[in-house]
N, C-alpha and C positions, 0 to 999 in steps of 0.2 A: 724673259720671265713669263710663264704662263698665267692664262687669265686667275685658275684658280691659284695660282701663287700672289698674283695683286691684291685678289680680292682677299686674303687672309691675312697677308703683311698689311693692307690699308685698307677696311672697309669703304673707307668716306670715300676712298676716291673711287672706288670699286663702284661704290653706290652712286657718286657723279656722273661714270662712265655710262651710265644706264639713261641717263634724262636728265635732257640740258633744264629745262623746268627746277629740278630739283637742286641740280648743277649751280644755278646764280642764285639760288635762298641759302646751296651749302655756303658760297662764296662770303656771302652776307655776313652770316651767322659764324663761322668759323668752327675749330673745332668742337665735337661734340663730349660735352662735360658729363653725361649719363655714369652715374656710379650705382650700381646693383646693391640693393639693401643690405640683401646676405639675411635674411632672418634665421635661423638657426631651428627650426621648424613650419610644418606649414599651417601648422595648428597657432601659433602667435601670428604669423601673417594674414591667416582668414580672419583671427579675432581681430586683429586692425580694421580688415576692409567692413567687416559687418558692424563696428560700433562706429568708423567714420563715414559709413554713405547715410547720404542727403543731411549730413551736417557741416557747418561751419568749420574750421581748422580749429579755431581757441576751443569753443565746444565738447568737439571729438576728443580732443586731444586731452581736456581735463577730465574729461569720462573713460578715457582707456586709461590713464594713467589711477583713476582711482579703481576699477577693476583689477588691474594688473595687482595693485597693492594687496587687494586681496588672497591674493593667489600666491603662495611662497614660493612655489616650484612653476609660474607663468606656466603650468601643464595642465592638459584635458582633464586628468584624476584631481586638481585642485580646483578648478572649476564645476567640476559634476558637485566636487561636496557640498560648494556653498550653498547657501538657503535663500528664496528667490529674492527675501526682502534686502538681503546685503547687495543682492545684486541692482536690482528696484532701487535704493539707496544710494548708488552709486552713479545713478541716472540714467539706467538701461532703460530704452525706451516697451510696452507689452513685448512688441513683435520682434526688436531686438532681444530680449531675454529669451525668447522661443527658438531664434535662431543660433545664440550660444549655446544653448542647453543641447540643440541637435548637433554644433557640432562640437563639443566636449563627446555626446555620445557615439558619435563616426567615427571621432578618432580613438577613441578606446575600442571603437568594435573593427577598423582596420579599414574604416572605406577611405579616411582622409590617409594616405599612407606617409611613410615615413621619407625623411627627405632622399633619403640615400634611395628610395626606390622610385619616388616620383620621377628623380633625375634620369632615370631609365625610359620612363615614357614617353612617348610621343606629345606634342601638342593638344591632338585630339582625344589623347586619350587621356591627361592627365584634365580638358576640360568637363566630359565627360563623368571622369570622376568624382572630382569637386562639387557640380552641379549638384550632385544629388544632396549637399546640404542644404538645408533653406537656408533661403538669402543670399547666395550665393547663385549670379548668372553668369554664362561665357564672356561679358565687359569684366567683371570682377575678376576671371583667373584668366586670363587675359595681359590685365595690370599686375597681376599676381608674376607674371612670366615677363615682362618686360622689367617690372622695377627691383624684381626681389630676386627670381632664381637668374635673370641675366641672359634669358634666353635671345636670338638674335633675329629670329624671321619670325616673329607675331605683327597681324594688320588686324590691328580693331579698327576695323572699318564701319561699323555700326556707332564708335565714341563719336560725340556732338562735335568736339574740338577738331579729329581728323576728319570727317566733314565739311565743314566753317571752313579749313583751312584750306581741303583740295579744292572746294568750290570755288574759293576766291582765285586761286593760282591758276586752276587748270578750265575752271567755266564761268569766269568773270563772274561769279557770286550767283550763278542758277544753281536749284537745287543739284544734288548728286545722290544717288543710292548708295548703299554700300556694296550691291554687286558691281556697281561700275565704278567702284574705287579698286575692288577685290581684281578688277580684269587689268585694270591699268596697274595695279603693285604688282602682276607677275614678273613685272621690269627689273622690279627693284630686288628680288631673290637672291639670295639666302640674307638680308639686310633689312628686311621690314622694319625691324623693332628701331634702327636706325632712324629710317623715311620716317617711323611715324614721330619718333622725338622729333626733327624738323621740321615736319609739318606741326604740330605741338608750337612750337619754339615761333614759328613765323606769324601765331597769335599775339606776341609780344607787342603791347601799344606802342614801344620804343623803336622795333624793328619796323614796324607799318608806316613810320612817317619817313623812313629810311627808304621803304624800298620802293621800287620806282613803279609807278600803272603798269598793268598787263597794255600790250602793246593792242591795235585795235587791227582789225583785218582791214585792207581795202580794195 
């Protein structure tokens, strides 16, 4: 069987064979339970990400859900109509209402595109994209790409969590950049979005009493 036939019939293992490091946290942890949201546009997936950052889960979640209510068609054209106070009411924070409003407006003028064409794009070019909404940075469609369209080789290497986690695994807990996480994930190719669930995963306070000290040089 060839390498690229392993690596598409099994990622994990595909992605084992690349770095023993990651190789005994795959072992640890076992298979990977990652299920892609599937949002059914990218217009309800940005409006998740911009009413849930720098909030609480119970929070976020009782503020999207009463936005949402407002919206009969959860579309850009039902969002432009509202009026700011139903929005305001609903517990949109100023700068969140600013950033709904632009992108209700993007996507009706065509810069947030359609899913059927985002899927077309490259990585960089669907971060690109997106960016030009406010509120909306390269972390955000980023997560956009790993938990919702499914995409399979994203390294947000700049998220705190993948950080925290290479640091501890691969430099005994000293700082790391995210260039020098970016040099060491060329390993892990076309499987990022994998590595970084694991790395993600090996945060678990449950997994950390499990797994055993990085070994020490001598």
């Amino acid at each position: 069987m060839s390498a690229a036939r392993a690596s598409n019939d099994n990622p994990v293992r595909a992605l084992a064979a690349t770095d023993p490091v990651l190789a005994r946290l795959i072992d640890r942890i076992g298979p990977c339970t990652l299920q892609p949201k599937g949002e059914p546009d990218l217009f309800q997936a940005l409006l998740r990400s911009i009413i849930f950052q720098q909030l609480h889960g119970k929070a976020a979640t009782a503020i999207h859900a009463r936005v949402v209510a407002l919206m009969p068609q959860s579309s850009a054209e039902s969002l432009h109509a509202l009026p700011d106070e139903f929005l305001r009411g609903a517990g949109l924070s100023a700068n969140k209402l600013l950033a709904v409003r632009d992108l209700a407006a993007k996507t009706l003028d065509g810069t947030v595109p359609p899913i059927t064409v985002a899927a077309k794009l490259s990585d960089d070019a669907l971060i690109e994209c997106l960016t030009r909404v406010r509120g909306i940075g390269p972390w955000t469609v980023q997560m956009l790409m790993i938990f919702y369209l499914g995409r399979p080789d994203v390294m947000p290497a700049s998220d705190f969590g993948i950080r925290k986690a290479f640091s501890l695994l691969y430099r005994r807990g000293r700082p790391v950049t995210p260039a020098a996480i970016l040099r060491h994930a060329r390993r892990w190719r076309p499987h990022r979005s994998l590595a970084s669930w694991y790395l993600w995963r090996s945060l678990d306070p449950e997994l950390a009493l499990e797994m055993p000290a990085p070994a020490r040089k001598k």
